[in-house]
C-alpha positions in Angstrom: 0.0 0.0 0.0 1.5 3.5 -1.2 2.3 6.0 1.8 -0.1 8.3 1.0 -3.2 5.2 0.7 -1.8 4.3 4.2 -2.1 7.9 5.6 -5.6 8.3 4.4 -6.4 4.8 5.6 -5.2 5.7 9.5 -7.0 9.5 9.5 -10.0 8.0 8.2 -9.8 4.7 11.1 -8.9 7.7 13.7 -12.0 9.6 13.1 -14.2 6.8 12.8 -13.0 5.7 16.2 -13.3 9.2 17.5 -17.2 9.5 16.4 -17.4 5.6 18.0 -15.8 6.3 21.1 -17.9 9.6 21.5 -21.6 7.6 20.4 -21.7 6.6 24.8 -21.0 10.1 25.8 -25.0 10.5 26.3 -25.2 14.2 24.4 -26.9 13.1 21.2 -28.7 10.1 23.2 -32.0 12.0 24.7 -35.3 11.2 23.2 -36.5 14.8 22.6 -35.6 17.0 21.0 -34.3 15.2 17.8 -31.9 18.0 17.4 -29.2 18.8 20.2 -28.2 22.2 20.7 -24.6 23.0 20.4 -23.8 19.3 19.8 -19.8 20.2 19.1 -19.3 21.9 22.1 -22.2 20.1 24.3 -20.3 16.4 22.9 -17.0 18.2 24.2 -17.6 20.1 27.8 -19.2 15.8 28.4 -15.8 14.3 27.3 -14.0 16.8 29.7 -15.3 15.5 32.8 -14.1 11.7 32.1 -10.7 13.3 30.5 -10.2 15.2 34.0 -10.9 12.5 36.2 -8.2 10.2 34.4 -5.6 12.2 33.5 -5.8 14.0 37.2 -5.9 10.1 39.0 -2.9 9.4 37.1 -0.8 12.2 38.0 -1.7 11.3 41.4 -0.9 7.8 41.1 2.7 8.5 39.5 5.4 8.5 42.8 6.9 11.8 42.7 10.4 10.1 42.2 9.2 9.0 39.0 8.1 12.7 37.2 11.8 12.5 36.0 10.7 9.5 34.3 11.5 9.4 30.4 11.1 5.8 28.1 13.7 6.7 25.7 16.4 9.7 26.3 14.8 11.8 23.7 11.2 11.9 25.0 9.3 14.2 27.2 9.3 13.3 31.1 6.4 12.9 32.9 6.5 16.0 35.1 7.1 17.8 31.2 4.2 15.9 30.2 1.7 17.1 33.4 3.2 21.0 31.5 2.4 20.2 28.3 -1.5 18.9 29.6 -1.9 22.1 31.7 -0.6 24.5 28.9 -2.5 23.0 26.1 -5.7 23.2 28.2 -5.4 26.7 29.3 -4.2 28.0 25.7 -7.2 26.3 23.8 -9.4 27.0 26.6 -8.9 30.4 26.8 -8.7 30.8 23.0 -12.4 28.9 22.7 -14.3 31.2 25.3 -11.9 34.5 24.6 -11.4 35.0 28.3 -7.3 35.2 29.5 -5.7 32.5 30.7 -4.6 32.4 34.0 -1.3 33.3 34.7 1.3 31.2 36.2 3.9 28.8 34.6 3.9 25.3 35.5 7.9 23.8 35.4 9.0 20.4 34.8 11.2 20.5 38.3 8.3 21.8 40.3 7.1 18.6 41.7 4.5 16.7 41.8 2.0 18.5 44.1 2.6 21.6 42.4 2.4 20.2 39.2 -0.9 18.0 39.8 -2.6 21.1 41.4 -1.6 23.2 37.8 -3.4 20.0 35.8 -6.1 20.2 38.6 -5.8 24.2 37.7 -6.0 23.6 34.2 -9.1 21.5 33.9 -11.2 23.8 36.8 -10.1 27.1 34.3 -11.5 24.8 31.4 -14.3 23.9 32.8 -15.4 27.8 33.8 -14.0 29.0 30.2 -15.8 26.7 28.2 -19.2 26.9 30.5 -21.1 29.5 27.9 -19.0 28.9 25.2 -21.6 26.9 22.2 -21.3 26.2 18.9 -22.2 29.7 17.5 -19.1 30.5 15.6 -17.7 27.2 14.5 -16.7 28.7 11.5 -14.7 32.0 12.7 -11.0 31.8 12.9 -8.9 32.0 15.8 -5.2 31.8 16.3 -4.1 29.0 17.8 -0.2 27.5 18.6 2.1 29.7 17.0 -0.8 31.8 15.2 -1.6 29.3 13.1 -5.7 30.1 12.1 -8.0 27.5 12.5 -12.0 27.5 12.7 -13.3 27.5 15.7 -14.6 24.0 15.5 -11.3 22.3 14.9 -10.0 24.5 17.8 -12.9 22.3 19.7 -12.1 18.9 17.8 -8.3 19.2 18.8 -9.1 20.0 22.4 -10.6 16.8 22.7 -8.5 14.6 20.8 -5.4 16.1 23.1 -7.1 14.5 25.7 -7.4 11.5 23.9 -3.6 11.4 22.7 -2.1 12.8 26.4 -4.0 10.2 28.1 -2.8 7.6 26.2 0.7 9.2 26.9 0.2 8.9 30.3 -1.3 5.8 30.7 1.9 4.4 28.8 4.0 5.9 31.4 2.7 4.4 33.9 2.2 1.0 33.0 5.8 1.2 32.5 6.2 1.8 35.8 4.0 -1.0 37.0 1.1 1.3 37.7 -2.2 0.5 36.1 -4.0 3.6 34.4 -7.1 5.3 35.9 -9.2 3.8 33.5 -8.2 0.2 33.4 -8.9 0.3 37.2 -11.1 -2.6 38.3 -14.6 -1.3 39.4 -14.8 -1.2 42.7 -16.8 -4.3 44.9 -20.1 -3.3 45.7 
């Protein structure tokens, strides 16, 4: 299979994964009305409160000894990786809703309590940003990472597929550490 057949072949399994994986989110499953308001958005602000939950109960669950911890030399650590979460949320967040992002640089070196309170941070500013933020002006631009313009809606669409991609990140992390992800927890005994 060419390259470029192969490409096309993985973007289009990736989004039909995406629009699978988001069918249980419970937006677009109410019996009346047939049409949801803001279903972008709506679809989104749901997938942030799972998103949250795992990435923040795997921070927690990394020992603070291992946020120095790297797989290969020329990879990101996981304190750098907690940064990269907590910066990504509050620049799309802020750029979605138009309000400014907090201030406050989160370090690799600042350890983990600081650095799980900035993903907490992150999530809690997201969270208020996004709360009356709808589907309105999918199609403006808005300058995202390094100005590069984007509609609104893939501003939205790559918000919640960097959940998707840091959380598989971290999960990585710390089953190679022995620890078991969030969400591959058992349920608990009732």
């Amino acid at each position: 299979m060419k390259k470029k057949n192969l490409v096309k072949t993985i973007f289009l399994g990736v989004v039909a994964a995406m629009v699978a994986a988001s069918a249980p989110l419970g937006v677009a499953q109410t019996a009346a009305p047939d049409v949801i308001p803001n279903p972008l958005s709506a679809s989104v602000k749901v997938a942030m409160a799972r998103a949250s939950k795992n990435m923040i109960a795997g921070a927690e669950a990394m020992p603070a000894d291992k946020y120095g911890y790297k797989p290969m030399p020329d990879m990101m650590s996981f304190g750098h990786l907690m940064v990269h979460i907590a910066d990504t949320n509050t620049t799309l967040c802020s750029k979605l809703s138009g309000t400014p992002a907090p201030d406050g640089k989160l370090d690799e070196a600042d350890g983990k309590d600081k650095l799980v309170a900035g993903l907490k941070a992150s999530f809690d500013y997201c969270s208020t940003a996004l709360a009356n933020a709808d589907d309105s002006k999918l199609g403006e631009q808005i300058a995202i990472f390094g100005g590069r313009m984007v509609p609104r809606a893939a501003a939205w669409l790559i918000l919640s597929g960097s959940w998707a991609d840091h959380y598989s990140t971290e999960a990585v992390y710390l089953r190679l550490n022995g620890i078991l992800p969030p969400s591959a927890q058992p349920a608990p005994k009732k």
